[in-house]
C-alpha positions in Angstrom: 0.0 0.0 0.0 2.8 2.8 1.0 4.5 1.6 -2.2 1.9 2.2 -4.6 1.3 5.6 -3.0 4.6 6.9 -3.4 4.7 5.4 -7.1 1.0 7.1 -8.0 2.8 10.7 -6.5 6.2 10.7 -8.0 3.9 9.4 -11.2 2.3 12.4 -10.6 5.1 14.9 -9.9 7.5 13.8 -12.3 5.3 12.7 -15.2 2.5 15.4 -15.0 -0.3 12.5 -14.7 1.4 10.6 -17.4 0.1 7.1 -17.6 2.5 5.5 -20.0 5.3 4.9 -17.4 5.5 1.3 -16.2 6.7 -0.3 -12.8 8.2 -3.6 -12.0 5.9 -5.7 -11.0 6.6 -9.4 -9.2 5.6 -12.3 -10.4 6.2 -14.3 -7.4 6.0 -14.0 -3.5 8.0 -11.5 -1.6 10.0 -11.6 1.6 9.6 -8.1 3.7 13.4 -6.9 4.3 13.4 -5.0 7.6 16.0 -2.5 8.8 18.0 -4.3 11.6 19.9 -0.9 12.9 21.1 2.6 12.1 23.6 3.3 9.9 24.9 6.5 11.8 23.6 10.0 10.0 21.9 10.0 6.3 23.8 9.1 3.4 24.8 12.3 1.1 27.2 11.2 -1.4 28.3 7.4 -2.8 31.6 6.8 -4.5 31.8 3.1 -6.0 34.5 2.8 -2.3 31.8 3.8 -0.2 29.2 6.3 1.1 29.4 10.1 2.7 27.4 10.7 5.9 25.9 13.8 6.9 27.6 14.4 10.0 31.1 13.2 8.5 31.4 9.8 8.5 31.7 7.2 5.8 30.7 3.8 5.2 32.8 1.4 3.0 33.1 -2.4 2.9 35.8 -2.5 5.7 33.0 -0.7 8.1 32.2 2.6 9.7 35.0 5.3 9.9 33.3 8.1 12.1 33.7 11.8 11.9 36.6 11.8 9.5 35.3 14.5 6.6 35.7 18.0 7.4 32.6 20.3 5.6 33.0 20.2 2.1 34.7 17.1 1.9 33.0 13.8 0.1 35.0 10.2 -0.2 36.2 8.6 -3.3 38.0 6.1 -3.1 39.1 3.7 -0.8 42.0 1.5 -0.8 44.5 -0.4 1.5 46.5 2.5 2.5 43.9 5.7 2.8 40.7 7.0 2.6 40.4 9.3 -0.1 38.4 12.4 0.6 37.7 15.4 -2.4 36.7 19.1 -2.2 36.6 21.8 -4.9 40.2 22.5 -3.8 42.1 19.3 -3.6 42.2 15.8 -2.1 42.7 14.9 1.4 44.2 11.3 2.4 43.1 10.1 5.6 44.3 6.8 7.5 42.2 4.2 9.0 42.5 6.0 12.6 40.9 9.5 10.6 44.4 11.5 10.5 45.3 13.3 8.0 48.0 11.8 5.9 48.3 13.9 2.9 46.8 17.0 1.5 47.0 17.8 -2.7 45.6 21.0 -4.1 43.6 20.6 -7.3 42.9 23.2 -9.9 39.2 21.2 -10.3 37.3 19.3 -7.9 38.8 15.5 -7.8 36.3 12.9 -8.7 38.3 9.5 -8.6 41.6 8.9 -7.5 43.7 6.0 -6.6 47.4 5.5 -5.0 50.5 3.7 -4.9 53.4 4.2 -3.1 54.1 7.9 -3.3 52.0 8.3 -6.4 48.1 9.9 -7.1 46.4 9.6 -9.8 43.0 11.6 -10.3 40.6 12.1 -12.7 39.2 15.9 -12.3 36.2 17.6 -13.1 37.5 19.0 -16.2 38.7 15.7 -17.7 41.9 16.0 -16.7 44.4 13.1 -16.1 47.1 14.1 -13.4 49.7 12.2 -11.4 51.1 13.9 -8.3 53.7 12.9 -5.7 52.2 12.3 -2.5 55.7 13.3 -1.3 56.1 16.5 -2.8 53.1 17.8 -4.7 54.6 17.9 -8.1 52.5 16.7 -11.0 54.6 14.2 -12.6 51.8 14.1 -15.3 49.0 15.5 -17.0 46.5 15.0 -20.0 43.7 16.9 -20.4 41.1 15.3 -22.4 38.2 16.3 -24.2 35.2 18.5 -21.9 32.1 16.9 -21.0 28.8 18.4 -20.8 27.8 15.6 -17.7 28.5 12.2 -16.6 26.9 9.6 -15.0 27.2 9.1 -11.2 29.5 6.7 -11.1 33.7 7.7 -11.7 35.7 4.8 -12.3 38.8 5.1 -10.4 42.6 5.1 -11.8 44.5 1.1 -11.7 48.1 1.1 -11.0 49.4 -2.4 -13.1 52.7 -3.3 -13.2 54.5 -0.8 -15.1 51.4 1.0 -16.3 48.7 3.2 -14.8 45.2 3.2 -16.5 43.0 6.4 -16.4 39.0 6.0 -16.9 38.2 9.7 -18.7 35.1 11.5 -18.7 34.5 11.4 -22.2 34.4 7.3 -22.5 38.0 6.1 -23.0 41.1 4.6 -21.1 44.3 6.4 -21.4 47.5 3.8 -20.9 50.1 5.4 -19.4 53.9 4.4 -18.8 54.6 4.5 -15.0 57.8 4.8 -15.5 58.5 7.3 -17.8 55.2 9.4 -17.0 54.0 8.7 -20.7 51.0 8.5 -22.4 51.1 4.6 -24.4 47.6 4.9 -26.1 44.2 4.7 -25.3 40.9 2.7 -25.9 38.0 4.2 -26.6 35.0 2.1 -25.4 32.5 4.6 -26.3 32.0 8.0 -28.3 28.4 8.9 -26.7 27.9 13.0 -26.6 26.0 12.5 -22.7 26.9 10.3 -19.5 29.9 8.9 -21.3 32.4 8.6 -18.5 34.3 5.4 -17.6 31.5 3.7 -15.1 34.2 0.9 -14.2 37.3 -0.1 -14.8 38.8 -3.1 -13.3 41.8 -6.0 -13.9 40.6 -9.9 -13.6 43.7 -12.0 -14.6 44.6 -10.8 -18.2 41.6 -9.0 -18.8 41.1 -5.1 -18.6 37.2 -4.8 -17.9 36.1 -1.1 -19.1 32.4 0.3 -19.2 30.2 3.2 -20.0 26.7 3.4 -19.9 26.7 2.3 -23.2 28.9 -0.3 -24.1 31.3 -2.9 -22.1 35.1 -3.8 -23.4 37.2 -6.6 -22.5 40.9 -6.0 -23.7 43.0 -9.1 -23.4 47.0 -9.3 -24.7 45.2 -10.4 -28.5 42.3 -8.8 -28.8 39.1 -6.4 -27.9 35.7 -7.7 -27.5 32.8 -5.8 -26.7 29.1 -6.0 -25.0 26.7 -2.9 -26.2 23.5 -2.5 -24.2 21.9 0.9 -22.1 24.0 -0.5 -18.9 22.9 0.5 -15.1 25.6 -1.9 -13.4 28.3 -4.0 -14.0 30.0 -6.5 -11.1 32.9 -8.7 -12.3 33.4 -12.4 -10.8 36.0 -15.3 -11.1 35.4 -15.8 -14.8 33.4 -13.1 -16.3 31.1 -10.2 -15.5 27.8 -9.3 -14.6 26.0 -6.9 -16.0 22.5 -4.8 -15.4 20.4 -3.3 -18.3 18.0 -0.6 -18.5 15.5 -2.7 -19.7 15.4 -5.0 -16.6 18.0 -8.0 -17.8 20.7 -9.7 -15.7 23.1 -10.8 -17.9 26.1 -13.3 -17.2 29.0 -12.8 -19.8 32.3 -15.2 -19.4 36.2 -13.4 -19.8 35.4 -12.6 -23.8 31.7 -10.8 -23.0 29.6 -14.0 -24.4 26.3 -14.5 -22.9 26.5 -17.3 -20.2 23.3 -16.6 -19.1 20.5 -14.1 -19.0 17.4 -13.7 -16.8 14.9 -10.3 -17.0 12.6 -8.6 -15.3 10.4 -6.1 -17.3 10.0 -2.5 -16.4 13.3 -3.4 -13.3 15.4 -0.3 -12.8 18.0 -2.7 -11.6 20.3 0.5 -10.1 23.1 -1.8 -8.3 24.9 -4.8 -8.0 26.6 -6.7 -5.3 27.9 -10.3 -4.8 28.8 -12.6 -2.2 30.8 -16.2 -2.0 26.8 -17.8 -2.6 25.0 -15.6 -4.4 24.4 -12.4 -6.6 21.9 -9.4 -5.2 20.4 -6.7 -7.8 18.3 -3.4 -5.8 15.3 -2.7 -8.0 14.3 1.5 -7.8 10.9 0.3 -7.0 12.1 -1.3 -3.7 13.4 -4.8 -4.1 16.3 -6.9 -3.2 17.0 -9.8 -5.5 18.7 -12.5 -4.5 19.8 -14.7 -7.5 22.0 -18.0 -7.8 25.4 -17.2 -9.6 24.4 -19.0 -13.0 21.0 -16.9 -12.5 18.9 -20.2 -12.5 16.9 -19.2 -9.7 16.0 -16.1 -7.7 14.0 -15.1 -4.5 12.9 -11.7 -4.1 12.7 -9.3 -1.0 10.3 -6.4 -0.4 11.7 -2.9 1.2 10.3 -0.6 3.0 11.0 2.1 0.6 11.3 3.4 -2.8 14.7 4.0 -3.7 14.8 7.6 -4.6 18.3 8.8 -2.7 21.9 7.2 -2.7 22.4 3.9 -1.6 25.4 1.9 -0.9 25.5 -1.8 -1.0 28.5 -3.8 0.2 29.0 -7.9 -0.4 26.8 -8.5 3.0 24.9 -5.0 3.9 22.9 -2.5 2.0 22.7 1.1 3.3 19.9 3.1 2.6 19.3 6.7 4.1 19.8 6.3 7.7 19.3 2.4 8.3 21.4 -1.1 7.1 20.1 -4.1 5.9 22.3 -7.4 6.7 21.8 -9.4 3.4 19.6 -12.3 3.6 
């Protein structure tokens, strides 16, 4: 009942009375999902490493770090050595403990950035590419690419590979660079789309580059490119191949070279995000589901929420975090 309300009024709102727009509906039995505890303050901003808090704190797979962004600040990356926290003036580089470890001044607003050993690399608000020295502050690189008019919500983050670094850009390619000689190699371009064309993930499984846009998926192995085009919400690689999350409700399984293993849909699903765990694969539906699939998507069970999902979310291999609450999942 609360669900269909809130659909007929943001039907309403948004669509002017509209009638053609259409809602998942399920075809089987749900399981209610309740909120088992708070999640601290309300979530403001989610980075693909984790979420922002109101009051400062941030959630990310490793658990609660509280108090740790000053006003301003939002995270944006995660990794073993820091937590990676943006402004419209720089980057700040936090430990686990919340001290300050580092501070880099940016001429944009940072929206991705990984490190290693005394290097940065960031991918700014005006497309550019930079390396800095964590040491120093010296850019050791920089490539600006070609402007954007907007992007999608989710900013890949850089990879640091052997003797390369890889750059996601704004504007739907991967810039190789030589780590070494602070060189640009080449780059792929995975997709040319004039809107939301920014590197959604990036990621290294074995031999394979995986690289996404809303648009179109790449797999670039040592001999050759292969490629998935669909309108893509989500992608989630696993020990041989990726998952991936269409617009118009599918699931889709797709080994190392991006051929269909297996497929399952759910018409009219906004299937925003993905998460999996050692047993199983879970896709968050906009309308309020949680679906809980088999890895070969075979089967699936599916779990009612208490709400729509109409602000930032963050979902992590066991708990979903919505607003102010956190879901263990089932």
């Amino acid at each position: 009942m609360i669900r269909t309300l809130l659909l007929a009024l943001a039907a309403l709102i948004l669509l002017g009375g509209c009638s053609s727009k259409k809602y998942y509906k399920p075809t089987q039995d749900t399981t209610t999902l309740y909120y088992q505890k708070e999640a601290g303050a309300e979530i403001t901003a989610v980075a693909l490493d984790g979420a922002s808090l109101e009051d400062g704190s941030v959630i990310t797979a490793r658990g609660l770090y509280e108090h740790i962004l000053k006003p301003g600040q939002d995270l944006i990356a995660q990794n073993n050595d820091y937590l990676i926290a943006s402004d419209r003036k720089g980057i700040t580089l936090y430990n686990s403990l919340g001290e300050e470890k580092h501070r880099l001044e940016t001429p944009a607003k940072a929206l991705s950035a990984e490190t290693s050993g005394d290097l940065a690399a960031l991918v700014l608000a005006d497309n550019s590419l930079v390396l800095y020295s964590l040491e120093n502050g010296s850019v050791l690189f920089k490539s600006k690419q070609k402007p954007t008019k907007s992007i999608a919500s989710d900013v890949a983050k850089p990879i640091f590979f052997d003797e390369l670094l890889l750059f996601p850009t704004l504007d739907g390619k991967v810039v190789v660079v030589d780590k070494a000689n602070k060189k640009e190699l080449r780059d792929f371009i995975v997709s040319s789309e004039k809107y939301f064309n920014n590197i959604i993930h990036l990621s290294i499984e074995g031999q394979m580059i995986y690289a996404a846009t809303k648009y179109k998926l790449i797999a670039i192995s040592p001999r050759s490119v292969q490629s998935f085009s669909a309108d893509i919400n989500a992608v989630r690689p696993f020990k041989g191949g990726i998952y991936v999350t269409t617009v118009d409700g599918r699931i889709v399984q797709l080994d190392t070279a991006l051929v269909t293993l297996n497929e399952r849909k759910f018409p009219f699903a906004g299937l925003i995000s993905l998460s999996l765990s050692e047993t199983a694969l879970y896709a968050v539906e906009r309308t309020g589901y949680l679906i809980k699939l088999a890895p070969d998507l075979a089967s699936y069970h599916l779990y009612e929420l208490l709400d729509v999902i109409d602000m930032p979310l963050f979902i992590t291999d066991d708990t979903l975090y919505y607003k102010q609450r956190a879901i263990a999942l089932p």
